[in-house]
C-alpha positions as semicolon CSV with decimal commas, in nm:
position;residue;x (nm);y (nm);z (nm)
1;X;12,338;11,279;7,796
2;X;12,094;11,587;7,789
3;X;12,245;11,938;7,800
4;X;12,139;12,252;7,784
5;X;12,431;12,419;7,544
6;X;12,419;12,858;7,547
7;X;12,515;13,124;7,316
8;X;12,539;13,477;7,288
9;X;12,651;13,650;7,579
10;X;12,955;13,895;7,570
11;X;12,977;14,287;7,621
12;X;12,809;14,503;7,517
13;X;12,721;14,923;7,514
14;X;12,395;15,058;7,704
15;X;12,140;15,089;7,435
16;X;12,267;14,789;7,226
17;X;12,118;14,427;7,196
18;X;12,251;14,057;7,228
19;X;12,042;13,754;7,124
20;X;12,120;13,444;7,361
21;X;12,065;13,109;7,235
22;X;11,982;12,768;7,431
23;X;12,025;12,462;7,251
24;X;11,891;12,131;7,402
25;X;12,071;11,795;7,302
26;X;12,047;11,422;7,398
27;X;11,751;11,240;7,384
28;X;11,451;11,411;7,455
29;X;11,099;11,293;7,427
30;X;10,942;11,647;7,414
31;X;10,992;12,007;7,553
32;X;10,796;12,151;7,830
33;X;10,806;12,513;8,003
34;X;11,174;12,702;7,876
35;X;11,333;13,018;8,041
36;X;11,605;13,213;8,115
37;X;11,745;13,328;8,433
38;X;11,982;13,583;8,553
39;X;12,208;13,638;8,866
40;X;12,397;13,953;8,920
41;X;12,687;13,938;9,179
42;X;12,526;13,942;9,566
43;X;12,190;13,869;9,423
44;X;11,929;13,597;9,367
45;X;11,841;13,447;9,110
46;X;11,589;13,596;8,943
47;X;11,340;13,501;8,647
48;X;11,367;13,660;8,361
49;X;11,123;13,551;8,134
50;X;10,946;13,198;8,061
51;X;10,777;13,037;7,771
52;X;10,535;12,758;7,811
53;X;10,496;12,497;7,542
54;X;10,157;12,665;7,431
55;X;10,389;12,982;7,389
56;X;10,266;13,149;7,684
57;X;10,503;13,404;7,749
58;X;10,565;13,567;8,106
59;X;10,840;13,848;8,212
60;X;11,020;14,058;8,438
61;X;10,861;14,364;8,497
62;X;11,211;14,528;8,400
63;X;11,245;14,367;8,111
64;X;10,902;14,404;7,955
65;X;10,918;14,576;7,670
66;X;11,317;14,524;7,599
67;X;11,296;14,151;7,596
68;X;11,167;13,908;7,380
69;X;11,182;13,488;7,446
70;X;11,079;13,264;7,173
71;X;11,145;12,886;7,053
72;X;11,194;12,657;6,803
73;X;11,062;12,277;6,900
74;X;11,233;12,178;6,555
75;X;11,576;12,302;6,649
76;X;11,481;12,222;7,076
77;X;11,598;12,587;7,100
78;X;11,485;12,897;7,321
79;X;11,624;13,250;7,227
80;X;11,620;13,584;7,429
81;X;11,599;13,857;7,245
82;X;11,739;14,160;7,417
83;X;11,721;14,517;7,294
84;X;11,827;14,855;7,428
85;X;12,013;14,694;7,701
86;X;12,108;14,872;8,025
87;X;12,399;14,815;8,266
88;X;12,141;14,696;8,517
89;X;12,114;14,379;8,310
90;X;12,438;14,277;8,381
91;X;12,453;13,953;8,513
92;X;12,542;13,611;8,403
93;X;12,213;13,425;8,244
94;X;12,134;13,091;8,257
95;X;11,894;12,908;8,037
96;X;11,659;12,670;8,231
97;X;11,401;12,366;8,027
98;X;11,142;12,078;8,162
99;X;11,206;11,784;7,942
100;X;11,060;11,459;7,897
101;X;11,375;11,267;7,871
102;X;11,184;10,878;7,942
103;X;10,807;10,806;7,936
104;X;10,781;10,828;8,296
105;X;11,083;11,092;8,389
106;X;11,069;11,469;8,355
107;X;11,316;11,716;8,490
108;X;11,412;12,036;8,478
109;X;11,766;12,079;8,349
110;X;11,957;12,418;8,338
111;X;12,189;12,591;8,127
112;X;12,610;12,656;8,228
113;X;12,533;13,012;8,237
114;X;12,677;13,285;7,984
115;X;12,779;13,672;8,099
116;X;12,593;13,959;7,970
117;X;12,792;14,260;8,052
118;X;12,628;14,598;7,973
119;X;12,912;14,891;8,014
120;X;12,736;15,267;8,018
C-alpha cells in the first residue's frame, strides 16, 4: 500500500516556525511533482507551494519569502519549511505526490492532512 505519512504540524506563536514532513511508503517506482496544500475553515483549497522532480520550485504569493519546500528522493520525503509564521496560515495542510507506483500507472496520492495553528 502507498501512503503519504505527515509530520510536524501543532501550534504555534506568530513569528515562530514549524517544519512539516511528508514521508512516502509502499512501493514506488519513482517520484514525480510533490506539494503541499492548505485549507482554512470555509475556504478552498489552496496551493501552497510545489516542487517538480527537476526541483523546480513554485509558491504562494503569501508565502514567498516565509516558506521553503524541498526533498529528499533517498528518504521519498518533501519538507515545508515555514518561518515567521502568521495566524493567517492557519489551516490544516495536506501533503500531495505523483508517483509511479507500476510501469504503466501513475497517480497522484495525498497526504491525511496535519493542523498548523498560528495564535497572535
Amino acid at each position: 500500500q502507498v501512503q503519504l505519512v505527515e509530520s510536524g504540524g501543532g501550534l504555534v506563536q506568530a513569528g515562530g516556525s514549524l517544519r512539516l514532513s511528508c514521508a512516502a511508503s509502499g512501493s514506488i517506482f519513482s517520484i514525480n511533482a510533490m506539494g503541499w496544500y492548505r485549507q482554512a475553515p470555509g475556504k478552498q483549497r489552496e496551493l501552497v507551494a510545489s516542487i517538480t522532480s527537476g526541483r523546480s520550485t513554485n509558491y504562494a504569493d503569501s508565502v514567498k519569502g516565509r516558506f521553503t519546500i524541498s526533498r529528499d528522493n533517498a528518504k521519498n520525503t518533501v519538507y515545508l519549511q515555514m518561518n515567521n509564521l502568521k495566524p493567517e496560515d492557519t489551516a490544516v495542510y495536506y501533503c500531495n505526490a505523483d508517483l509511479q507506483v507500476s510501469y504503466h500507472s501513475t497517480y497522484d496520492y495525498w497526504g491525511q492532512g496535519t493542523q498548523v495553528t498560528v495564535s497572535s
